[in-house]
N, C-alpha and C positions, 0 to 999 in steps of 0.2 A: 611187705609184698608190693606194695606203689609207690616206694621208693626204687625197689628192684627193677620194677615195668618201665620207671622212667628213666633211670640211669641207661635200661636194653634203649629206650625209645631215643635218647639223647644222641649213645651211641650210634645210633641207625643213621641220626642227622648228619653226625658228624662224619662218620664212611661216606656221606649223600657230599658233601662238601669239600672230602677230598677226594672221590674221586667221579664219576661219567657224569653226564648229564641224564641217565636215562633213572639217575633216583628222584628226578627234582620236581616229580608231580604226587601229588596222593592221591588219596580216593576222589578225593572232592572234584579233582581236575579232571578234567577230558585229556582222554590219549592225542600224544602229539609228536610233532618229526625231532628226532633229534636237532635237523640244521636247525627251524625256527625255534627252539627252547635255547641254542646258545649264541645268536643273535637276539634276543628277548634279553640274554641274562646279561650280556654285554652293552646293549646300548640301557638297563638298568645303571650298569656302572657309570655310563657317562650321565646317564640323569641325574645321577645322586651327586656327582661331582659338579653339574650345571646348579641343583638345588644349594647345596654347600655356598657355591660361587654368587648366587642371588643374595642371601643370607648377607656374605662378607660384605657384599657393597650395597645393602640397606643405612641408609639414610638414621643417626644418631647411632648406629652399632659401635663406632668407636668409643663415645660418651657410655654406651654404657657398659663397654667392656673395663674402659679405668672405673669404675665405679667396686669392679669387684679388689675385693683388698689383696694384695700380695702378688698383682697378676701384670697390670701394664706398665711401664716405666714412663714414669709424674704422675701415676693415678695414684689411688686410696692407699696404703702401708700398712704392713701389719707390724707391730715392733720385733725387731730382731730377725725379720726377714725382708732380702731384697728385691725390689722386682723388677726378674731381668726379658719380660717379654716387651717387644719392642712391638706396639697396639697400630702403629704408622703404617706397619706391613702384613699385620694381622689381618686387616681389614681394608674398606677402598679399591681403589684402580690395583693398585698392586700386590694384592692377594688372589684378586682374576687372573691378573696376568699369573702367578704365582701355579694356580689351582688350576688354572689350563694347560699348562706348560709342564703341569704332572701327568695328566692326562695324556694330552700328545706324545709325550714321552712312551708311556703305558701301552699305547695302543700301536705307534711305530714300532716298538718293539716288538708284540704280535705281529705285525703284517710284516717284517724282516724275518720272522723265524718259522712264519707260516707260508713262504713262495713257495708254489710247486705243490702244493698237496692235492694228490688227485683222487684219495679216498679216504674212509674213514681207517682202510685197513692201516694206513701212516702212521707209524708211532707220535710222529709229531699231533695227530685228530684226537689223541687221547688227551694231549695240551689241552688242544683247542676246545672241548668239550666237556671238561672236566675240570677237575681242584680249582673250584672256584674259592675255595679259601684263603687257599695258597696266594691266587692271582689278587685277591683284595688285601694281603697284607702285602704284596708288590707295590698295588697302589699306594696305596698310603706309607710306606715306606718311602716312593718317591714323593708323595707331594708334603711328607714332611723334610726332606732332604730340601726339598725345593724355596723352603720358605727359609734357607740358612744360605742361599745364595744370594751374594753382595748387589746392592744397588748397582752404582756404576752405572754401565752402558744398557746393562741387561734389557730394561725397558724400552728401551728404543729401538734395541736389534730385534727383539719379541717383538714389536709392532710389526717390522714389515714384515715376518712370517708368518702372524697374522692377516696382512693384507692380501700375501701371495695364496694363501691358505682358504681364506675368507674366500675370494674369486675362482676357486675352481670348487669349494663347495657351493654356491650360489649355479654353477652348473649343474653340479650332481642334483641338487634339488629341483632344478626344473626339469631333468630329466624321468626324478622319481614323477615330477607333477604330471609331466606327458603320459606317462606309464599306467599313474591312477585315470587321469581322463579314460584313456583306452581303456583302461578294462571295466571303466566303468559303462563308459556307452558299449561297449561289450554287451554285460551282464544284461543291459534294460533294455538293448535290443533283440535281443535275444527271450527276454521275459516278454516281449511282446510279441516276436512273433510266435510265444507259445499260447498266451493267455488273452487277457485284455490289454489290446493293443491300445487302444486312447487312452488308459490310463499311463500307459509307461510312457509314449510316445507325447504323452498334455508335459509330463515331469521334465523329459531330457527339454522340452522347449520352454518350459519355464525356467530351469536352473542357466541355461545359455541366456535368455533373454535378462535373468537377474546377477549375471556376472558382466555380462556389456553394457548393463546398465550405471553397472558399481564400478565400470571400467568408465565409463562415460563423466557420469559424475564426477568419479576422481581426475578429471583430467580439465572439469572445468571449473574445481577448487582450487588445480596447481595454478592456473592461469591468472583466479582470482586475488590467491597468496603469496605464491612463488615467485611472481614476476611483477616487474613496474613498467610503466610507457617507455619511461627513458632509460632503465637497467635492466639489469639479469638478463643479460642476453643468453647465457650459455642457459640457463633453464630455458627458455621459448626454445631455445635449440632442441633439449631433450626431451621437452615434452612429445614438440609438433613430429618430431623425425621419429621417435616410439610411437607414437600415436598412428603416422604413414606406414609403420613398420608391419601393428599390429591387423592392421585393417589389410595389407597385402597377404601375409599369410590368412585370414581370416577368408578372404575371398580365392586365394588359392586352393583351402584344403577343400572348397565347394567345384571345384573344376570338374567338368565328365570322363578327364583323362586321370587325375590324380583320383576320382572317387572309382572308377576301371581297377585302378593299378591297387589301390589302398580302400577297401569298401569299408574297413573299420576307421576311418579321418572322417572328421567332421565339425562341425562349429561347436559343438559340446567342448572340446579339445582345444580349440582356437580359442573359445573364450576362457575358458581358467588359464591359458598361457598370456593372453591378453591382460588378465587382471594382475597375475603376479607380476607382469612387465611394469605396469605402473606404479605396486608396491613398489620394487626396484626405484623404478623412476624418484616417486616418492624419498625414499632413504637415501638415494642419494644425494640430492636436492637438501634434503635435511644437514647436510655435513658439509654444507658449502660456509666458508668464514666468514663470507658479507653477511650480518644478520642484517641487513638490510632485503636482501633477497630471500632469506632461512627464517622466518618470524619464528618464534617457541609460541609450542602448542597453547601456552596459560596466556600468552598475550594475544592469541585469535579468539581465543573461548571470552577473556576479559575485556577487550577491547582495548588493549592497550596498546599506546605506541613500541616497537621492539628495541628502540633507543632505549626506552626507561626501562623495559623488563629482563634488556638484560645488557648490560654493558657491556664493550668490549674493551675497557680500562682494566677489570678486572681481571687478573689471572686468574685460571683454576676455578672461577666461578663457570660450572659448565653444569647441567643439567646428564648426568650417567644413566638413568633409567628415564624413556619418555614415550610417548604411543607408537614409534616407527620399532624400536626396538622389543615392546610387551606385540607385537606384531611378529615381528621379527621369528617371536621366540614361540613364537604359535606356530608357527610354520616350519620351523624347525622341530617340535616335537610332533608335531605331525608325520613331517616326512623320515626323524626316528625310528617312528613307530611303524609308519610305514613299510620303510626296508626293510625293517627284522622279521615279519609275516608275508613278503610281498610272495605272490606266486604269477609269473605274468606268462600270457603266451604271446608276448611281441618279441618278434626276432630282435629286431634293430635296435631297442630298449635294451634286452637282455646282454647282446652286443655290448652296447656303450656303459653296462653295467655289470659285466666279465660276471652274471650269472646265465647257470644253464639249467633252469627251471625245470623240474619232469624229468630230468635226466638219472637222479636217484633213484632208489628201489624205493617201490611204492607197499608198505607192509603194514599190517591188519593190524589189530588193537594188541597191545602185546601187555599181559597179566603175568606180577610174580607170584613166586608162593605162598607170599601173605596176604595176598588177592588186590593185591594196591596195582593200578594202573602206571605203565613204566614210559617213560619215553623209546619210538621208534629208533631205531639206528636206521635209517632212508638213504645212507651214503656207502652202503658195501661195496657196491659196483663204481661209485662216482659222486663226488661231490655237487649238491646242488647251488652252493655259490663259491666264489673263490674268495679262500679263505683269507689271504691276503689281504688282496682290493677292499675286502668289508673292513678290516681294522685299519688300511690308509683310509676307504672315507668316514670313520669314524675318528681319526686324527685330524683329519680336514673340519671334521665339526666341532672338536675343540677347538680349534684357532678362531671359526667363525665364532662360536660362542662370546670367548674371549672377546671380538670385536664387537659384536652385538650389545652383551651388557655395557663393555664402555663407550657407545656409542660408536666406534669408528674416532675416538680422539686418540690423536698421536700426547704420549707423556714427551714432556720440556725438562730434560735433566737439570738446568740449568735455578727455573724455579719450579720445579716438582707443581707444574699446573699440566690440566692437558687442554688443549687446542686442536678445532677442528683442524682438517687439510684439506686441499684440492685433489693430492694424489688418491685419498680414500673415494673422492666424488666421481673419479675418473674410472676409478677400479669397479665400485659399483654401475655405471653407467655402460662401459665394454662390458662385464659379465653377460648384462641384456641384450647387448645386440648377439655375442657368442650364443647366447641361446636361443634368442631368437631365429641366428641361422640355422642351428642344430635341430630345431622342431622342423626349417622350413624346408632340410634335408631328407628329413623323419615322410616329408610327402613329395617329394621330387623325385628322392633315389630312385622307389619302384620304377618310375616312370622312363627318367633318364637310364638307366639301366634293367631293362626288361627282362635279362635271361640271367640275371641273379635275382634268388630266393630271399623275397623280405617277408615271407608270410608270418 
């Protein structure tokens, strides 16, 4: 008889797996919208493929992969068996690149096949919402295909789509940031003027006063590390000119006509867009080739000279995991996470982020017949985000990933090292001021254009 209940119960899973999204909660879960359970399940996939990708490029992984018998080729042997996995590509720079580029792949193809859907009533929403099975042996279908493609050039053309990829998600991400700011002084302003106003109104002044503080700071470590009397000119350039950048909008978003036009802008806003400017600043600065200018992090904590701790004779002696990028990678699963729950009521956000928030059917807690709580279908009438746009910026976060774990280093076909660049210092560096302008739009438009609607 508990055999029978589990094979029904197994079964139940597996109908759940290939087909809606609305089997994919039980009891234990709270009722939810359909959009946010299949943005939820989808940037899953991309976490597990970011997770996977950490893994391959930990540090002795390849050592201990030839260690297993019959597995890497020069490692361990078992008699009378050969072994044909090639451990070079298994692991390292080029299993990222490998394990991203399955990804991108995966998720391009969602946002090609999903333009234009305007409901759930789309045959194409039943794709998009459902057989998640199906779509996970897609993935891994490609990203084992992907590890059978030849060295060659491959790494080097991957870089720059990478690069190009890398720079327009570092927008979408300050965009999310703008987004959360706003709803967040939203939320606590509005919790004050219902309740205890000093305590909400003590909070938003002390998280602003402790992110221009942490903006502050950081700007007078880059000066202390980043730069010399007589060098690094291009860091004093990107410091001091972010720093003038940050402090204009900061002083902008407080003007009587822009807080008129926009009453939800305010320094809460400018400061988290300030901070991330200088992480920016930061990572870029980090990927500059003078280590003469770029000290590593073990030679500021040790005190050592950055001649001795890291040479630049060496090839391939590079450092792929280090605190700009364990940063990096926080802020990417934040904003993640972010997108796939976000509900915002800013127009100009929602705009520059092809979602139309509140525009689905808004529907009550919906129970099957075996009393399990189901997922909402909230898209009869209209989709609440575009289904597309979401799987290109989830293709764009694969490539940043990619870039991120290997620092921003270009691979060297020639001797299979990777080396910083200039072009990556550059790309990081304009993503900043592009979003810096794009925030500094976010408080001008109303203004400059009074008879269009930014509410």
């Amino acid at each position: 008889m508990g055999a029978c209940m589990a094979l029904c119960s197994l079964a139940s899973c597996a109908s759940c797996l290939c087909g809606s999204a609305p089997c994919l909660l039980c009891g234990c879960c709270p009722s939810s919208n359909n959009s946010t359970v299949t943005r939820l399940v989808f940037s899953f996939f991309l976490l597990l493929g970011t997770l996977v990708s950490v893994i391959m490029i930990l540090p002795g992984m390849e050592t201990q992969l030839r260690k297993i018998p019959g597995f890497c080729q020069g490692g361990t042997t078992i008699p009378g068996i050969e072994n044909h996995v090639n451990c070079d590509v298994v692991v390292g720079y080029k299993s990222v690149y490998r394990m991203c580029f399955a990804m991108a792949c995966f998720f391009f193809l969602f946002s090609a096949i999903m333009i234009r859907v305007k409901s759930s009533k789309d045959p194409r929403a039943t794709i998009q919402n459902g057989f998640w099975f199906f779509k996970f042996l897609i993935l891994v279908g490609i990203t084992v295909g992907a590890f059978f493609i030849p060295d060659g050039t491959f790494h080097d053309v991957w870089f720059y789509f990478g690069i190009v990829g890398s720079f327009m998600f570092i927008l979408i991400q300050l965009i999310l940031l703008i987004d959360f700011a706003h709803s967040w002084n939203e939320v606590w302003v509005r919790n004050a003027e219902e309740g205890n106003s000093k305590c909400w109104f003590s909070g938003l002044l002390f998280f602003t006063v402790l992110h221009y503080a942490l903006a502050f700071a950081a700007v007078v470590l880059f000066y202390l590390y980043y730069t010399k009397p007589d060098n690094c000119a291009e860091h004093k350039f990107f410091i001091s000119f972010n720093l003038i950048l940050c402090v204009i909008i900061s002083v902008v978003s407080v003007l009587p006509k822009v807080q008129d036009a926009s009453p939800q802008s305010g320094l809460l806003q400018s400061s988290i867009i300030t901070l991330y400017t200088m992480y920016v600043t930061w990572s870029a600065m980090t990927n500059n080739p003078n280590r003469e200018c770029n000290p590593s992090l073990l030679s500021l904590v040790s005190n050592i000279s950055t001649t001795e701790a890291m040479p630049t004779s060496s090839p391939g002696m590079v450092q792929l995991w280090d605190a700009q990028g364990i940063v990096g990678l926080i802020i990417f699963l934040f904003c993640t996470f972010y997108a796939s729950i976000r509900s915002s009521s800013n127009a100009q956000v929602n705009r520059l982020m092809q979602t139309e928030e509140g525009k689905g059917t808004v529907g009550g807690e919906e129970v099957g017949e075996d009393g399990l709580r189901r997922v909402v279908d909230n898209e009869e009438d209209g989709v609440t985000y575009n289904y597309s746009f979401f799987h290109f910026h989830l293709f764009l976060a694969s490539l940043y990933i990619m870039m991120t774990l290997t620092n921003w280093y270009k691979p060297d076909i020639t001797t299979q090292a990777m080396q910083s660049t200039i072009p990556a210092v550059w790309v990081k560096i304009s993503s900043s001021w592009m979003g810096l302008g794009l925030y500094l739009w976010t408080l001008v438009a109303p203004v400059i254009l009074p008879n269009r609607d930014f509410s």
